[in-house]
Every structure is written in C-alpha cells, then in structure tokens.
N, C-alpha and C positions, 0 to 999 in steps of 0.2 A: 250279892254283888261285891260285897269288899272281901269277902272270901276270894274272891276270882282272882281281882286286883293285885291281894295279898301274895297269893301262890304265887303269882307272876313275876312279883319285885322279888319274893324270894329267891327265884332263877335269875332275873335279870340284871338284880345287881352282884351278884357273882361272876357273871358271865362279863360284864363289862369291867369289872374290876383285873381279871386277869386278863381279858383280852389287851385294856388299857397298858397292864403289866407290862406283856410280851411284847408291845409295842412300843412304848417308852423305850423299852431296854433294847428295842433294836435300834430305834430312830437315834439311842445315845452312842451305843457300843458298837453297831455295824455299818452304819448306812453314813457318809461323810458328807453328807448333804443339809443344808438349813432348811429348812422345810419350815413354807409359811403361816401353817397355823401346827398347834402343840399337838399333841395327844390328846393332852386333858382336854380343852375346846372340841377336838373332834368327837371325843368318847361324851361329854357332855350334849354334847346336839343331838348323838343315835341317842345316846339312854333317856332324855328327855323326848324326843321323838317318839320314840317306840312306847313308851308309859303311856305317852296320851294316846297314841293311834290306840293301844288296848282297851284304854281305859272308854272312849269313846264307844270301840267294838262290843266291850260288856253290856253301858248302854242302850246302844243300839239292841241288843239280844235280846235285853230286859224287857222292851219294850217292843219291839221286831223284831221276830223269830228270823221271818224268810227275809227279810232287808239287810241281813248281817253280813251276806257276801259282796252284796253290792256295796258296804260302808265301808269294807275292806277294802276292794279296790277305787274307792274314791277317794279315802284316805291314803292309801298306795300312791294313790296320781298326786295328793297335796303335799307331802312325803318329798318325792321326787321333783316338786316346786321348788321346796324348801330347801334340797342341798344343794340345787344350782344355785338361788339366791346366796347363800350360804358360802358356795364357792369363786361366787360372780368375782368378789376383791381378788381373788387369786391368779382368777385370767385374766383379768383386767390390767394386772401390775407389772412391773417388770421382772420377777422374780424369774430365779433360774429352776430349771425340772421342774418344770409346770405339771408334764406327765407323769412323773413322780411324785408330786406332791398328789395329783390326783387320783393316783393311784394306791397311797396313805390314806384317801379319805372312804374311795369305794370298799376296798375288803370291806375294812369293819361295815360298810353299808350294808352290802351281801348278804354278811353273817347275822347282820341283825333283821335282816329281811329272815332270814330265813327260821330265825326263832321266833319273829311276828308270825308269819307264816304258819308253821308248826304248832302254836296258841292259837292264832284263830279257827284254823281247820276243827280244832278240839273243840273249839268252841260251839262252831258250823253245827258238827256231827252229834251234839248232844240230843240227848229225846228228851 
C-alpha cells in the first residue's frame, strides 16, 4: 500500500511543481489581472486533493477490490464539493474576472483530474 502511495507522490509532485511553475509565471508575466487567490493556494488544494482521493482509493482496493470504482466516483463528487466551497469567497466578493479567475482554478482542476483518473483506472485494472 505505501508502495502505491509512493509511486504516486513521486509523479504528483512533480507534476504540480511545474504546473504550479508555468502558472505563477504566467499569472506574473502575461496575464494583468489580480486574481483572487495565488497559485500556490490553488496548486495546494489539487495536490492535497488529489493525495488523499488516492490515498483513500488504495485503501478502498486493499480492502475492496470491486468497490474501488465506486470510491472513485464518490470521491469525484466530494472533490467537486470541495472546489466550489473553495471558490464560494470568490463568487461571493466583489472581485473583477470572476470568469477568469475561475477559469485559473479549473485547468489545473482538469489536469489533475485527469492524473487521478489515469492512477485509478491502473489501479481498477490490476489482477
């Protein structure tokens, strides 16, 4: 089980570090907009996100083979709780480019959906 775990951090925090990268330096250097929450905040809530939805997933495997896709998308759905709670200050405020700034938070969501994603299936499909 911590093998799994392990493998995982070992992609995942790479994958957030430069994504983090590439987007700090555009939200600095291209984009002239204040944007309500950082990068690092956003990149902190997927990478912490996404650890535990796995980290649960493994569990769940460990112990329920056939239950792991359904843990996946029920974590999916709490996931998806979590970044409107998440975003609720931002709609709620007066800030300007709402749809911008929302649209700062979805990519990286996406992206990291789509590595969860890609881990679980693996996980799914093992014998």
């Amino acid at each position: 089980m911590k093998n799994d775990i392990l493998a995982f951090l070992k992609i995942l925090l790479p994958f957030s570090i430069s994504l983090w990268l590439i987007q700090s330096l555009l939200q600095h250097y291209v984009f002239n907009i204040d944007f309500f929450y950082s990068a690092y905040s956003i990149y902190i809530f997927h990478g912490v996100a996404t650890s535990i939805i796995y980290g649960i997933l493994v569990l769940v495997y460990r112990n329920f083979k056939d239950k792991t896709g359904f843990a996946f998308m029920g974590l999916s759905l709490l996931k998806m709780l979590a970044a409107v709670l998440f975003l609720l200050p931002l709609v709620l405020s007066e800030a300007n480019a709402i749809f911008a700034n929302i649209l700062i938070f979805f990519i990286p969501y996406f992206l990291f959906l789509v590595l969860e994603t890609l881990y679980a299936v693996k996980l799914i499909n093992r014998t």
